[in-house]
C-alpha positions as a Markdown table, in Angstrom:
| # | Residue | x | y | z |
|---|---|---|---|---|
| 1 | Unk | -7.5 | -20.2 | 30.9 |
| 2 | Unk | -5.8 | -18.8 | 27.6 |
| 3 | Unk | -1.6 | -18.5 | 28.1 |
| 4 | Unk | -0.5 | -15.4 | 27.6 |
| 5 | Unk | 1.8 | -13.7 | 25.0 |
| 6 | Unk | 4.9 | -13.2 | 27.1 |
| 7 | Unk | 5.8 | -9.6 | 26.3 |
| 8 | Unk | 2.9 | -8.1 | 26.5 |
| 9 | Unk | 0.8 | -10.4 | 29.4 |
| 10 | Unk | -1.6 | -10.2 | 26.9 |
| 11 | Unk | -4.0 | -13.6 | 25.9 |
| 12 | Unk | -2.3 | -15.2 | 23.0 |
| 13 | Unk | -4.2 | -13.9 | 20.0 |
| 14 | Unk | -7.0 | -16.2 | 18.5 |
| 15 | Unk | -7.3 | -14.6 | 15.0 |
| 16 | Unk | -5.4 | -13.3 | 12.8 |
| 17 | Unk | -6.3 | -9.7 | 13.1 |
| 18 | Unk | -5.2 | -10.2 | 16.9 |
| 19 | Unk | -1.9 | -11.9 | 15.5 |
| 20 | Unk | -0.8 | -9.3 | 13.1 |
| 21 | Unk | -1.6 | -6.2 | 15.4 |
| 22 | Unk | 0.3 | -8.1 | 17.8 |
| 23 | Unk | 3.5 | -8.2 | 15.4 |
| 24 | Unk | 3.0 | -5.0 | 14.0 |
| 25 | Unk | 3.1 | -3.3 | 17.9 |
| 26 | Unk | 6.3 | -5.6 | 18.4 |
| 27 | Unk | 8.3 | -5.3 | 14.8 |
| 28 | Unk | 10.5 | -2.4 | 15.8 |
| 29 | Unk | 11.9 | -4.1 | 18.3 |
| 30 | Unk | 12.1 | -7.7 | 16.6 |
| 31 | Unk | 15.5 | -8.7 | 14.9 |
| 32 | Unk | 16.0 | -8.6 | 11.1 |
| 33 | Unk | 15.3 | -11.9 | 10.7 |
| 34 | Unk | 12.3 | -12.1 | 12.6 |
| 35 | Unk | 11.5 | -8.7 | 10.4 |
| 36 | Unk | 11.7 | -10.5 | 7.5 |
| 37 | Unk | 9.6 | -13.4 | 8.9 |
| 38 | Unk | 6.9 | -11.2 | 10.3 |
| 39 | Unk | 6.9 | -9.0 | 6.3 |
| 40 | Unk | 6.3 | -12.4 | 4.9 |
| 41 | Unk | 3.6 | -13.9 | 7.4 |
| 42 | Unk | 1.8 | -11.4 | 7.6 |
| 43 | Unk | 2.0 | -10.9 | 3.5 |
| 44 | Unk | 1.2 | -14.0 | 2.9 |
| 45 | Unk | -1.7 | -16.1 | 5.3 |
| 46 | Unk | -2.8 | -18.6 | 2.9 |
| 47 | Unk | 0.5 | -19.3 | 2.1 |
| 48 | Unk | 1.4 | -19.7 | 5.8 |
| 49 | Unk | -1.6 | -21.7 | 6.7 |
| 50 | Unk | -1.3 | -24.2 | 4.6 |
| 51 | Unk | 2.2 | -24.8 | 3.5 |
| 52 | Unk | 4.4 | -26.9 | 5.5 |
| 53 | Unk | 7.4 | -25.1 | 7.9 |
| 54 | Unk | 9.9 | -25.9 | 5.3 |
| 55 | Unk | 8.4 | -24.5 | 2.5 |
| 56 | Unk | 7.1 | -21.4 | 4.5 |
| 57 | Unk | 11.1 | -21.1 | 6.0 |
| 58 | Unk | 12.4 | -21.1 | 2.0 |
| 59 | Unk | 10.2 | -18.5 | 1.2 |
| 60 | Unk | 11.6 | -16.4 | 3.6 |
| 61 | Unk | 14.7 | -17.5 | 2.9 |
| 62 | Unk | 16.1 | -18.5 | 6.9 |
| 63 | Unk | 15.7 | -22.2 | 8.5 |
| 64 | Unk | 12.4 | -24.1 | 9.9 |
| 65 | Unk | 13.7 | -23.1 | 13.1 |
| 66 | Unk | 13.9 | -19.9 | 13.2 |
| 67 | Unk | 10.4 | -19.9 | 12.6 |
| 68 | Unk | 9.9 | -21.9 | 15.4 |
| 69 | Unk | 11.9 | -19.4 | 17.6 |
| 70 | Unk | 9.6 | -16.6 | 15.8 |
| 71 | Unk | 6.1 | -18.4 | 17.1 |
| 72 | Unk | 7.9 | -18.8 | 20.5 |
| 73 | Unk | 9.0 | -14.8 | 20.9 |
| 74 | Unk | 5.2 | -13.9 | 20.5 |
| 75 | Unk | 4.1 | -16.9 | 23.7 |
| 76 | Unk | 3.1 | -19.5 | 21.3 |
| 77 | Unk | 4.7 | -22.9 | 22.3 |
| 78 | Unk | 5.8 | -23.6 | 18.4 |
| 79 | Unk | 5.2 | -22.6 | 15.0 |
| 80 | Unk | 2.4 | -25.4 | 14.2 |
| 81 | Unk | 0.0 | -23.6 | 17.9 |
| 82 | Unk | 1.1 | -20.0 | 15.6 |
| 83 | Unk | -0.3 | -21.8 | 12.6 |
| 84 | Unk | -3.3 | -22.6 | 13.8 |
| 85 | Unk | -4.3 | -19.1 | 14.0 |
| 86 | Unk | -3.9 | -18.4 | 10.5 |
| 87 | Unk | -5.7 | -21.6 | 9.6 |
| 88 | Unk | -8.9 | -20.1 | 11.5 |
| 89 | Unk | -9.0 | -17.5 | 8.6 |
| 90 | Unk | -9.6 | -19.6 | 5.6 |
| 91 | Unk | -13.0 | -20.3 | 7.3 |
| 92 | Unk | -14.2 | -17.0 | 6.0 |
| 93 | Unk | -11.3 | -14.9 | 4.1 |
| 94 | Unk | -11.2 | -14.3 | 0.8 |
| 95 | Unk | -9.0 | -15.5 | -1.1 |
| 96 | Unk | -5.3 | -13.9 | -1.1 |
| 97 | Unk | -3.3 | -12.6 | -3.8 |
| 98 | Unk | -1.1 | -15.8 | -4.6 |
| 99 | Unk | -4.7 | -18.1 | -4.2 |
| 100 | Unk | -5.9 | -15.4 | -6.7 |
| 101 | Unk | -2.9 | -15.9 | -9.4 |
| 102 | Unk | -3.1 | -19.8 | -9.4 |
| 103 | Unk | -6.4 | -19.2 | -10.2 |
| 104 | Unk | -5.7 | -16.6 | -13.2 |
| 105 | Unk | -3.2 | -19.2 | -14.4 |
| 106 | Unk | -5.1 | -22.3 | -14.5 |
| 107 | Unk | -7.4 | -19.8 | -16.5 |
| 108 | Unk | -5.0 | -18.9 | -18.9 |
| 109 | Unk | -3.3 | -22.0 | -19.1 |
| 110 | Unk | -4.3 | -22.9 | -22.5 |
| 111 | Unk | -3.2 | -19.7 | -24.0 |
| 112 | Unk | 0.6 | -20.2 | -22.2 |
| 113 | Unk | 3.4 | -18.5 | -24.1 |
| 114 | Unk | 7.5 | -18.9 | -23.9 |
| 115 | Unk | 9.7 | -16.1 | -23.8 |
| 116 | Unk | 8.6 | -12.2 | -24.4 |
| 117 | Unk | 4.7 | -12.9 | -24.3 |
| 118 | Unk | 5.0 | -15.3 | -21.5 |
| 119 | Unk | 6.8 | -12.5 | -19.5 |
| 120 | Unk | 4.1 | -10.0 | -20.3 |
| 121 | Unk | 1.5 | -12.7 | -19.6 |
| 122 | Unk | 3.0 | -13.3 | -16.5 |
| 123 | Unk | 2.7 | -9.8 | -15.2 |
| 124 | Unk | -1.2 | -9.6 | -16.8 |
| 125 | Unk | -2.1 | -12.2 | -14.5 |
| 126 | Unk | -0.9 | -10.8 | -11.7 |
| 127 | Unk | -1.7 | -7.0 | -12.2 |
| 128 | Unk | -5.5 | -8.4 | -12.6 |
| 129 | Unk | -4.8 | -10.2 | -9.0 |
| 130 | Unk | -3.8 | -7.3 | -7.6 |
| 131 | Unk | -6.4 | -5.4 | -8.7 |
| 132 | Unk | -8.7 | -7.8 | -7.4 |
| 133 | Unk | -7.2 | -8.0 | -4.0 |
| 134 | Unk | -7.1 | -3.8 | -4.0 |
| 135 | Unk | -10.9 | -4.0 | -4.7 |
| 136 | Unk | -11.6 | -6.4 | -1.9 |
| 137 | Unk | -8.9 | -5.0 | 0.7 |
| 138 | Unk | -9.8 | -1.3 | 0.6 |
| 139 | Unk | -12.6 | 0.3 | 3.0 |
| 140 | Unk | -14.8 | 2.9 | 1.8 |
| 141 | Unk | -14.2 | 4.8 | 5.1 |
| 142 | Unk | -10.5 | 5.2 | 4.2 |
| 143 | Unk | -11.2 | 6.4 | 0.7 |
| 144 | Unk | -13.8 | 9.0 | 2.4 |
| 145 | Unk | -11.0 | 10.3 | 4.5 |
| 146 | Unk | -8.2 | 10.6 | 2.3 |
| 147 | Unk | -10.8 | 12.7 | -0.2 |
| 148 | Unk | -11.4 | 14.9 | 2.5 |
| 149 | Unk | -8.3 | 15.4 | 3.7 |
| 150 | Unk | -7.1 | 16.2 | 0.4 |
| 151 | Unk | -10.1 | 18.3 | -0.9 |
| 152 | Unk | -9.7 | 20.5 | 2.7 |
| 153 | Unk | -5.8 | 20.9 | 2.6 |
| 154 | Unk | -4.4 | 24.4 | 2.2 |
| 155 | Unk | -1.5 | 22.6 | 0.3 |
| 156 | Unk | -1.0 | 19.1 | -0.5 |
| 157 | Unk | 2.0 | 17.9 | -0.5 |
| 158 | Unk | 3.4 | 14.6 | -2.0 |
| 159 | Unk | 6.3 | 12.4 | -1.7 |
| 160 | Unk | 7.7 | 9.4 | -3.5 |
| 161 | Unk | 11.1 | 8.4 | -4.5 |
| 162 | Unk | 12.3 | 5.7 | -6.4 |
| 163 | Unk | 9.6 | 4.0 | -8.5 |
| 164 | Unk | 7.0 | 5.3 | -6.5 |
| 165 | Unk | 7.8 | 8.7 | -8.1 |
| 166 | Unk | 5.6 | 8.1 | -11.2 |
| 167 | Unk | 2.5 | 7.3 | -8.9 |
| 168 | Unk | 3.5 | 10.9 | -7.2 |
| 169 | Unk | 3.8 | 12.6 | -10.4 |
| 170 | Unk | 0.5 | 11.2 | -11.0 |
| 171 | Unk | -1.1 | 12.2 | -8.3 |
| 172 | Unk | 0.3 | 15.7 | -8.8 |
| 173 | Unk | -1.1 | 16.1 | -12.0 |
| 174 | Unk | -4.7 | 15.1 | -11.0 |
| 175 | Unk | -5.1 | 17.2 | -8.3 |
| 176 | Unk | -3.7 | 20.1 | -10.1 |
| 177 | Unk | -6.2 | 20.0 | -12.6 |
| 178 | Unk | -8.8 | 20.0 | -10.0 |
| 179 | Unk | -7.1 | 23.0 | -8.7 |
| 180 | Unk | -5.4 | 21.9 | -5.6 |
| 181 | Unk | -2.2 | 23.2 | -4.6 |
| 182 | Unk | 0.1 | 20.9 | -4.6 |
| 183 | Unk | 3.9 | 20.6 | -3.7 |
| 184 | Unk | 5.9 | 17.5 | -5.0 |
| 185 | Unk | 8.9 | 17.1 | -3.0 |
| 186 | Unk | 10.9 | 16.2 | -5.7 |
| 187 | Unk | 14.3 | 14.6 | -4.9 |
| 188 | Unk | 16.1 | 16.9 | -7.3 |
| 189 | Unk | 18.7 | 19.5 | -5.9 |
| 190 | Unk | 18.4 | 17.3 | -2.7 |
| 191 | Unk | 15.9 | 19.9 | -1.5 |
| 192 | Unk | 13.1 | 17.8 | -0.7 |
| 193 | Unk | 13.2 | 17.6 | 3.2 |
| 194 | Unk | 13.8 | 21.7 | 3.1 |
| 195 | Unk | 10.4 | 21.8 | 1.1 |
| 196 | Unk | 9.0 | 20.0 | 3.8 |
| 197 | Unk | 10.0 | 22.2 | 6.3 |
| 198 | Unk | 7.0 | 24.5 | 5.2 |
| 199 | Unk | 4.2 | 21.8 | 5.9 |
| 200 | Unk | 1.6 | 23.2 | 8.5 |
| 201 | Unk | -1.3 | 21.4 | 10.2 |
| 202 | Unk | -3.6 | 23.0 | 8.1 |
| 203 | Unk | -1.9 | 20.8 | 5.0 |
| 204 | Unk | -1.7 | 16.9 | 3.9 |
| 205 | Unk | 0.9 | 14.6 | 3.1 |
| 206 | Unk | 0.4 | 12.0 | 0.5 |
| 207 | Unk | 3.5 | 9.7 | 1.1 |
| 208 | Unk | 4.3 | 6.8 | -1.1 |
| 209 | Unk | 6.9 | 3.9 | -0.7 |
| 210 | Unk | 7.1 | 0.2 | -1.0 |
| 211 | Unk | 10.0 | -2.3 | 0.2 |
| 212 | Unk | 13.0 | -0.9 | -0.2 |
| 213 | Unk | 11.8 | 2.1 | 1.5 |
| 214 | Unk | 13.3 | 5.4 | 0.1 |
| 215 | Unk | 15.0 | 6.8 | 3.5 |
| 216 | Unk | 14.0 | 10.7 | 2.4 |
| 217 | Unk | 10.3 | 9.6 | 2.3 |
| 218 | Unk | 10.2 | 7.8 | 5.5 |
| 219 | Unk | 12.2 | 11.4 | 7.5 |
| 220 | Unk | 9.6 | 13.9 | 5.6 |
| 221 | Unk | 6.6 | 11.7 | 6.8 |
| 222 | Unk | 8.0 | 11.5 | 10.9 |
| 223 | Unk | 8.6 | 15.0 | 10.2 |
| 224 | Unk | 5.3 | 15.4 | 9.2 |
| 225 | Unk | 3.7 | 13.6 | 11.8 |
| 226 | Unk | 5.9 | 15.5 | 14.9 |
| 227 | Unk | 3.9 | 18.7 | 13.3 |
| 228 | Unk | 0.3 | 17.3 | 13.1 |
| 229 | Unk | 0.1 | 17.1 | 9.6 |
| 230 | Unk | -2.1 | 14.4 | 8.5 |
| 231 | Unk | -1.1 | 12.0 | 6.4 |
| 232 | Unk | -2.2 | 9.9 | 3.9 |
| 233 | Unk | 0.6 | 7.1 | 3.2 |
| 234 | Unk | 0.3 | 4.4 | 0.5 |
| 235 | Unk | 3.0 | 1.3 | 1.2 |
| 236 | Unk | 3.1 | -2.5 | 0.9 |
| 237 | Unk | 2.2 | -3.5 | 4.4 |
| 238 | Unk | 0.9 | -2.5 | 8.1 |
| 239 | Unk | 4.6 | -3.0 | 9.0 |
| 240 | Unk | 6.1 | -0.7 | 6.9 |
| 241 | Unk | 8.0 | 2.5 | 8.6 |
| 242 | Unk | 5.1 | 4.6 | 7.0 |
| 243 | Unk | 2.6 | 3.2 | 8.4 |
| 244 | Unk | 2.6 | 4.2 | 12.2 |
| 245 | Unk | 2.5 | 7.9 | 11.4 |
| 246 | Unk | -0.7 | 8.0 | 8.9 |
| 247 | Unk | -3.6 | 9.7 | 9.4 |
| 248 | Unk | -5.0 | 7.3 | 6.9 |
| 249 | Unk | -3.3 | 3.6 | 5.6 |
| 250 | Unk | -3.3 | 2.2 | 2.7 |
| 251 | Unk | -1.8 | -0.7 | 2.3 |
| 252 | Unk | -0.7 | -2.8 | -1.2 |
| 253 | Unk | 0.8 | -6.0 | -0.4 |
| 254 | Unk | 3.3 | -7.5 | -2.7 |
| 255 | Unk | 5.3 | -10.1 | -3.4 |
| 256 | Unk | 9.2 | -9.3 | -2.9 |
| 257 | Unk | 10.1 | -12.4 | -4.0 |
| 258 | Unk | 9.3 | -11.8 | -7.8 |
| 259 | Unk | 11.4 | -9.0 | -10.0 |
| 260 | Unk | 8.8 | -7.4 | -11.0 |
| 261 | Unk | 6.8 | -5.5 | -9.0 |
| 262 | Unk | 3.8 | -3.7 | -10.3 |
| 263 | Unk | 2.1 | -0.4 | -10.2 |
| 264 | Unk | -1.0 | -1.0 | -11.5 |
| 265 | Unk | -2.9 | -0.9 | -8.0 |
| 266 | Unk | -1.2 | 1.6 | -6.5 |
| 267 | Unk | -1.8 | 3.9 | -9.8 |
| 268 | Unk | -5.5 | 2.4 | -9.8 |
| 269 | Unk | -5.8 | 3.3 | -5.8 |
| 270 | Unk | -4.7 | 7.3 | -6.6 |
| 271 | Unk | -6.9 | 7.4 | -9.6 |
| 272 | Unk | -9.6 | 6.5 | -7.4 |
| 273 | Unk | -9.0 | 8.9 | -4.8 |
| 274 | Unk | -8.2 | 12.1 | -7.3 |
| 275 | Unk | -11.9 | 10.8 | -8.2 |
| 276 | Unk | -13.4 | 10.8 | -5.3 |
| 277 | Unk | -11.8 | 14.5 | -4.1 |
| 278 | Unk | -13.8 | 15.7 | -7.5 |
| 279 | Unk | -16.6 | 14.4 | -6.4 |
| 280 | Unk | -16.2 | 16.5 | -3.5 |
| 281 | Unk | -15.2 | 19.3 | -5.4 |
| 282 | Unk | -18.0 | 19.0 | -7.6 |
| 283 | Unk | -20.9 | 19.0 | -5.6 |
| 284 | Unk | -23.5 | 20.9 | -7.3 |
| 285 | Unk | -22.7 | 19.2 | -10.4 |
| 286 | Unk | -25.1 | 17.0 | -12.0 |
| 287 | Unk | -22.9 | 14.5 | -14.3 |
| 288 | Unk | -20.9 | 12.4 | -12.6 |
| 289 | Unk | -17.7 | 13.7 | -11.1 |
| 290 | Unk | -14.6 | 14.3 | -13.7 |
| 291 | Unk | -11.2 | 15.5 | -14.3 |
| 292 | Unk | -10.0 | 17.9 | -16.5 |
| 293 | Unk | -7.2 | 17.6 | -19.3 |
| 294 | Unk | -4.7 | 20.3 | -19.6 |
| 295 | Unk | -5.7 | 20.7 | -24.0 |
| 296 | Unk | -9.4 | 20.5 | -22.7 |
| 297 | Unk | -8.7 | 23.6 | -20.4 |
| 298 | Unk | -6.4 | 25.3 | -23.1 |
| 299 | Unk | -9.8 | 24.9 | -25.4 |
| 300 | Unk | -12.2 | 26.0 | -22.9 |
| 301 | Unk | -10.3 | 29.4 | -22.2 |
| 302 | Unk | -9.4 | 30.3 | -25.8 |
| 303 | Unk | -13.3 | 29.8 | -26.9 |
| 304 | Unk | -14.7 | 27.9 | -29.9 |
| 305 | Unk | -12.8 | 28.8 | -33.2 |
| 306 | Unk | -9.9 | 30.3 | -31.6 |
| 307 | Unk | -6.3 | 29.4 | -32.0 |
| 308 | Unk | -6.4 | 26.8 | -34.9 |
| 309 | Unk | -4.5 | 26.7 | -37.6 |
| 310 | Unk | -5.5 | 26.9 | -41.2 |
């Protein structure tokens, strides 16, 4: 007979999507440094099925045995029976975003450069495995819902701080030119949690944040969520404060180890969606769906051979 986890009574999960739901229910009520340990594990699968204990403990930067003690909090009788688990998923995963870089390296090896261009070919190879994982990792029922959601709001309203504000500038400016209505909840004046006082249920959020999660973001979406608006959040990981109050998740991993941290897939991911809400939109259109420019519209409503200059 399976042992059971010891919290729950449940039987001691077999895979890994039975392991991380299992963390993800308990994280809130896990200690920072088990936080930190469940952020990384659950980040990083591969990495923790086939690296030793003290190479997975220096990545996330604590002593072998506290990942021992972390295996043993969930009912597992050590970290090598918690292992195990993650080791079943290379039998049919594909592969993750570090597997992916190596890869992109060994490519590129031949063309390696020192100083500036090494840095920017650094950060190539890893935006194209990102991009890569964000193709694989997103499911077409999510992108379905979010379109919906944002095509049917009677305002959509959008949050992101910190450098997640460009993505929600972004986003702002697609949707406007397909003729949403669309509230940023811009930071400025410190008004943004007033602003989002006015959400209804009959409206959407679009919340964005990634580790180190802007604190104004994470109120607006529980506020949000207490009022039954849905929301759409885009963050790094199931286990981020974002993530237990969306309508619909989308999650980015990344590496927090690294400086730089890339937005090409999250920028990719609202491209895609303002895409898919035209398509909606656009229904009884027969080319494929588009967006507008703001010159293209300045054109269109001053005719052909108006307001040039001679």
């Amino acid at each position: 007979m399976a042992r059971a986890n010891t919290k729950s009574g449940k039987p001691l999960p077999k895979n890994y999507e039975g392991i991380v739901n299992l963390i993800t229910e308990s994280y809130s009520d896990l200690s920072s440094g088990f936080q930190k340990i469940a952020r990384y594990v659950t980040q990083n699968p591969n990495v923790v099925a086939l690296e030793s204990i003290s190479l997975i403990a220096a990545k996330c930067e604590t002593h072998p045995s506290s990942l021992v003690r972390f295996a043993q909090e969930f009912g597992y009788s050590g970290f090598k029976e918690m292992q195990l688990v993650f080791q079943t998923r290379l039998a049919t995963a594909a592969p993750g975003f570090r597997e992916r870089v190596k890869a992109l390296e060994g490519e590129l090896s031949r063309n390696t450069s020192s100083g500036n261009l090494g840095h920017l070919r650094a950060l190539v190879v890893r935006d194209i495995a990102a991009l890569q994982e964000l193709l694989d990792g997103v499911p077409e029922d999510a992108l379905a819902e979010a379109a919906r959601l944002l095509s049917k709001a009677d305002t959509v309203y959008i949050a992101g701080q910190l450098r997640s504000e460009s993505i929600a500038s972004l986003l702002r400016y697609l949707l406007t030119m397909l003729h949403r209505r669309v509230v940023l909840l811009d930071p400025a004046g410190g008004l943004s949690q007033e602003m989002a006082e006015t959400m209804t249920s009959r409206d959407a959020l679009f919340a964005i944040s990634f580790r180190h999660y802007a604190q104004e973001v994470v109120a607006i979406t529980e506020h949000a969520a207490a009022r039954a608006v849905p929301v759409i959040a885009l963050t790094d990981s199931q286990l981020s404060p974002l993530a237990k109050d969306a309508s619909v998740l989308f999650t980015i991993p990344e590496d927090e180890y690294t400086f730089s941290r890339s937005l090409a897939a999250p920028v990719c991911l609202v491209q895609s969606l303002a895409v898919a809400v035209a398509a909606l939109l656009q229904q009884n259109r027969e080319e494929a769906p588009r967006i507008p420019t703001v010159t293209e519209n300045l054109r269109n409503r001053k005719g052909p051979g108006r307001g040039r200059r001679g």
